[in-house]
C-alpha positions as CSV (number, residue, x, y, z in Angstrom):
1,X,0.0,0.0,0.0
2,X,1.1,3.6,-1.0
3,X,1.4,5.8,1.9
4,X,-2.0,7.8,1.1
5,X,-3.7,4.8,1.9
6,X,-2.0,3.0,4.4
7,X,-3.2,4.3,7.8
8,X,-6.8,2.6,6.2
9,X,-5.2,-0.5,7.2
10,X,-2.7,0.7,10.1
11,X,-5.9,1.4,12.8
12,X,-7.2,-2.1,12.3
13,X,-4.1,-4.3,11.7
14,X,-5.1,-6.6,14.5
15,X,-8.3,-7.4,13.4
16,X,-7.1,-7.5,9.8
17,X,-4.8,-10.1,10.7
18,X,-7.2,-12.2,13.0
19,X,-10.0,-12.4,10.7
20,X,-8.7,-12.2,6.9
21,X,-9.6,-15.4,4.8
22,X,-6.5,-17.6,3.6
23,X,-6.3,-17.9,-0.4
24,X,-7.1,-21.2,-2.4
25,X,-3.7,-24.0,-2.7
26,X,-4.5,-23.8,-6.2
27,X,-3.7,-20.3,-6.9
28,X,-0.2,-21.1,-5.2
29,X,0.2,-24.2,-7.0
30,X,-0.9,-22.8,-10.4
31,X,1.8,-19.5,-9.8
32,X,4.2,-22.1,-9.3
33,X,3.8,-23.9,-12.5
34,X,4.0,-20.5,-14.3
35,X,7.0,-19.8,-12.8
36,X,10.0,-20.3,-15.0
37,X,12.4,-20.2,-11.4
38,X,11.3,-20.5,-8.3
39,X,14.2,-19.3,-5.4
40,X,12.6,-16.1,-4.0
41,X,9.2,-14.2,-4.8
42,X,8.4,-10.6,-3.7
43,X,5.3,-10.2,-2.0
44,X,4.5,-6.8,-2.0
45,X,1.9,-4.9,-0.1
46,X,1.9,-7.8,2.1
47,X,-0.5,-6.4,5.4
48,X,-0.4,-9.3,7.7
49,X,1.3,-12.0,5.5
50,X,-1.4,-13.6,4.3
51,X,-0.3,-14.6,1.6
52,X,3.3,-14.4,2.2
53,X,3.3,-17.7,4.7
54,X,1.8,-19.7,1.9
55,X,3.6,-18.4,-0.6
56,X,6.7,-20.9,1.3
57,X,5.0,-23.7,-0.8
58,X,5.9,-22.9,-4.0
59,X,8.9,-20.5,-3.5
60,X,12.5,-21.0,-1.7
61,X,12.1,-17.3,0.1
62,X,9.7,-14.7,0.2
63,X,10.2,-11.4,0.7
64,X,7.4,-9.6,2.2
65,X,7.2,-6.0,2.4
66,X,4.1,-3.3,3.4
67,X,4.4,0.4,3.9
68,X,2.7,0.0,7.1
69,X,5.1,-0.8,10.2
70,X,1.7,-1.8,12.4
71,X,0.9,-4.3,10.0
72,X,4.0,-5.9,9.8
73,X,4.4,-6.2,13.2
74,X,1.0,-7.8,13.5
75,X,2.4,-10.2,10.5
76,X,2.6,-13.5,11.0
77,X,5.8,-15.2,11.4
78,X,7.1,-18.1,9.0
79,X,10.0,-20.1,7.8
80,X,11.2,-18.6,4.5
81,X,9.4,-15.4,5.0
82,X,11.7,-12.4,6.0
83,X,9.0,-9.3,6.4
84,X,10.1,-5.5,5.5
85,X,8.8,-2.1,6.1
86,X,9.0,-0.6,2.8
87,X,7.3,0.9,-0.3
88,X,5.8,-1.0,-3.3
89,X,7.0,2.3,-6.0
90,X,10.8,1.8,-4.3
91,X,11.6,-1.5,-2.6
92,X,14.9,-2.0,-0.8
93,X,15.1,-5.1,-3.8
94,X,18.3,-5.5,-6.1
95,X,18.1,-5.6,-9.7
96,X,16.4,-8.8,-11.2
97,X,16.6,-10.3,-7.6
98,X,13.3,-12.4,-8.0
99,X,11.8,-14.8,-9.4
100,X,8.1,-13.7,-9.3
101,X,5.9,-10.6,-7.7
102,X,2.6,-10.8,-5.7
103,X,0.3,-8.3,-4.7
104,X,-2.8,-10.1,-3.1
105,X,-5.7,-7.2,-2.4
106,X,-3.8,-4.9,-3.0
107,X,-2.8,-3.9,-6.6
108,X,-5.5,-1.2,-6.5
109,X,-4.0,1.0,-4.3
110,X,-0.7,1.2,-5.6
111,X,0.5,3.8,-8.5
112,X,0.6,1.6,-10.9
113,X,2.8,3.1,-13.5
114,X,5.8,3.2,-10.8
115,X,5.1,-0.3,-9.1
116,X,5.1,-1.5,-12.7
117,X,8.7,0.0,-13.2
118,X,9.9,-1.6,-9.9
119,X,8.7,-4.9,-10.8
120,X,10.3,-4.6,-13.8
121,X,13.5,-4.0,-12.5
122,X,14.1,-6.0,-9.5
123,X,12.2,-9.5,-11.4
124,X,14.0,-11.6,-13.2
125,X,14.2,-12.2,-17.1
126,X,10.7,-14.3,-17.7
127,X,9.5,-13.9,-14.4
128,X,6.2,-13.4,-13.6
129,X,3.9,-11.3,-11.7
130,X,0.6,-11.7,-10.3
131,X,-1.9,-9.9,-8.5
132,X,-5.5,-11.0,-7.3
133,X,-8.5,-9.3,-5.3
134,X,-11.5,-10.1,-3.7
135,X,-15.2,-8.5,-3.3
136,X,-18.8,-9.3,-2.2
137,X,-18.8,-12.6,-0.3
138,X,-21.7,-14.6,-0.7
139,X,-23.2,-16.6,2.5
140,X,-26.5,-18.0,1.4
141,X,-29.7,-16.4,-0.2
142,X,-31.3,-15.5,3.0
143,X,-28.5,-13.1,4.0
144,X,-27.0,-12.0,0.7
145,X,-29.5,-9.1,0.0
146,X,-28.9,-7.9,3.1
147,X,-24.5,-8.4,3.0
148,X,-25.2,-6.0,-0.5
149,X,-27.6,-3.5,1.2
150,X,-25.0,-3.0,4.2
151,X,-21.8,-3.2,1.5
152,X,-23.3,-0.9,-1.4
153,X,-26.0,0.8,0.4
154,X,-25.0,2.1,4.0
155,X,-21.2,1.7,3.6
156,X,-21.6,3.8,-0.2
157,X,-20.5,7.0,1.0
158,X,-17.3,5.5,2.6
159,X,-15.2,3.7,0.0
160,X,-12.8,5.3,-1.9
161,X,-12.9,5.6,-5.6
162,X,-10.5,2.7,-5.9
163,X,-12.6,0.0,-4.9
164,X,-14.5,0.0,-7.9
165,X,-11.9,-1.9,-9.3
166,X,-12.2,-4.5,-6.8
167,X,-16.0,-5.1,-8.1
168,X,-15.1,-5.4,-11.4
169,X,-12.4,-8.4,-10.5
170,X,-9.4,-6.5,-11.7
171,X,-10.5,-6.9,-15.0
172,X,-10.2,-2.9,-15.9
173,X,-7.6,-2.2,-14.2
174,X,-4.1,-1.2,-15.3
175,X,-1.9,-4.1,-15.6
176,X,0.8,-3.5,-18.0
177,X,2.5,-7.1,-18.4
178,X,2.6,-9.7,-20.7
179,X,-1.1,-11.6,-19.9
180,X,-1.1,-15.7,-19.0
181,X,-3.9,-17.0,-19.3
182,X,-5.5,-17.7,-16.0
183,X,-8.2,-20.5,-14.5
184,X,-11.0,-19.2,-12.6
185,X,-10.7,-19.4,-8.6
186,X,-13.1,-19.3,-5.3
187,X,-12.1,-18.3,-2.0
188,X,-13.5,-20.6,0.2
189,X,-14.4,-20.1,4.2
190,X,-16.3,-22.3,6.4
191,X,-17.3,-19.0,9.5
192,X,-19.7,-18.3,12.5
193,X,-21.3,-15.1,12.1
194,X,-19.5,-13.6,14.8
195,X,-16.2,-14.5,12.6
196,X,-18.1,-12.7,9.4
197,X,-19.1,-9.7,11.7
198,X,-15.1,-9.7,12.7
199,X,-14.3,-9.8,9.1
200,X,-16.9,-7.1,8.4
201,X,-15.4,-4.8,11.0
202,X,-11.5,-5.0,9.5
203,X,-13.5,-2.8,6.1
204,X,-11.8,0.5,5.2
205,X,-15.4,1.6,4.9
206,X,-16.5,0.2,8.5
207,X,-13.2,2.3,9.4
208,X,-14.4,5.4,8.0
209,X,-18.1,5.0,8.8
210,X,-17.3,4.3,12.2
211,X,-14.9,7.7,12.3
212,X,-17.7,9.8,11.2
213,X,-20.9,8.7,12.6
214,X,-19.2,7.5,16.1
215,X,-21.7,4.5,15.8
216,X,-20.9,0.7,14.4
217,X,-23.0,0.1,11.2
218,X,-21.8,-4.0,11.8
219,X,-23.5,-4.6,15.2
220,X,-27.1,-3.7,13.7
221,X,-26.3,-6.1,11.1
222,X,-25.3,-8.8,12.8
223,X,-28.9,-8.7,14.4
224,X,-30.5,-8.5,11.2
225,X,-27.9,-11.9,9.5
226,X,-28.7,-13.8,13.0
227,X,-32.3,-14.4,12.5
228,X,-31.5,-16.3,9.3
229,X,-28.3,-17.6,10.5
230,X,-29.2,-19.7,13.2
231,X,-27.5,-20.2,16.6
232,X,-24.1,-18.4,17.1
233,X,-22.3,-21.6,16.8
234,X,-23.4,-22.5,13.3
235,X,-21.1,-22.2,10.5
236,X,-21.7,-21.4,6.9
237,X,-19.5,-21.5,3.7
238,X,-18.5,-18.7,2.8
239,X,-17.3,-17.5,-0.8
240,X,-15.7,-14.8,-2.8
241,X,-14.5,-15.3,-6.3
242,X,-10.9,-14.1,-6.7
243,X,-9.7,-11.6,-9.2
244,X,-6.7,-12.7,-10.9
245,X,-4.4,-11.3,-13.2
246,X,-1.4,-13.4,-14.2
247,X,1.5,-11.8,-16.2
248,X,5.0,-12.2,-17.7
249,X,7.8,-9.6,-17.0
250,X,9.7,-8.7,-20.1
């Protein structure tokens, strides 16, 4: 994340951490049959290392970085993962020093233009880059009017501009590499609702809805989701289809 935009995720990086869904082994396993070498990867804008720990399946070392010292500190720790405060437009990375580039939920924040320049000069002849995102979660039909009512109605006034490209699964946005074709994947969850109402709460929008009303638009909600829902104990599936754009770095 670009410094505009990362005390968004700075005020919650607990929560963030704690309550973040893990990505699909296929997208892992699938980046590492695309990969020409695979000794280190860069995984940029990392937050809490999310992506970073699992990223130790397919790759020899990752390098995790994130503009945000909170969240890094709030990163979990893992063999083959060495974590660094830094920016994605100027990392502390040598020329062609990696094999691949990831930026999961992220790629939207970034300027693109200069984080495409950076990749380009710290990856590897023929490596590859990749960067994914995730939207509106789906829980069931009885809840998922009212997940889009609280996400596009009372949250509207409170995401920024780049989100848009989030909905439309990073299919518009700027991603100046050379395209590999890429499978379709689901994100995958099995949650109580009070883990979806944690989830809910680590939003930029919750964030900024909270800072200006004083109130919590995700306890009303909860109330509203638990008379579908069941007992607090019972768990749903939930699911998010991932955005994913796959590319080769000249």
């Amino acid at each position: 994340m670009t410094q505009p935009f990362h005390g968004l995720f700075s005020a919650q990086a607990a929560i963030y951490a704690a309550s973040r869904p893990r990505y699909p082994a296929e997208l892992y396993a699938f980046l590492a049959s695309r990969a020409l070498r695979r000794r280190v990867v860069w995984d940029c804008a990392t937050g809490n290392g999310q992506a970073a720990v699992d990223l130790t399946r397919a790759f020899d070392l990752v390098i995790a970085t994130d503009v945000s010292a909170r969240q890094i500190a709030h990163a979990e720790p893992a063999r083959g993962v060495h974590y660094v405060v830094g920016t994605a437009e100027a990392s502390v990375l040598r020329e062609g020093a990696v094999d691949a580039v990831t930026v999961a939920q992220a790629l939207h924040w970034l300027d693109i233009d200069a984080f495409a320049a950076e990749v380009r000069r710290v990856t590897a002849a023929g490596g590859i880059i990749a960067a994914w995102s995730y939207g509106s979660c789906q829980a069931g039909d009885d809840v998922d009017p009212l997940l889009r009512a609280f996400e596009f109605g009372t949250l509207r006034p409170y995401w920024n501009a780049r989100r848009r490209w989030v909905d439309e699964g990073y299919r518009t946005i700027s991603f100046p590499f050379e395209e590999i074709d890429t499978p379709e994947f689901t994100l995958r969850a099995i949650w109580t609702l009070p883990q979806l109402g944690a989830y809910l709460s680590s939003w930029s929008a919750v964030v900024g809805y909270r800072d200006a009303t004083g109130t919590d638009p995700v306890r009303p909600l909860l109330e509203q989701l638990a008379i579908h829902w069941g007992s607090p104990d019972a768990t749903r599936e939930i699911t998010w289809p991932l955005g994913v754009r796959v590319g080769r770095v000249g």
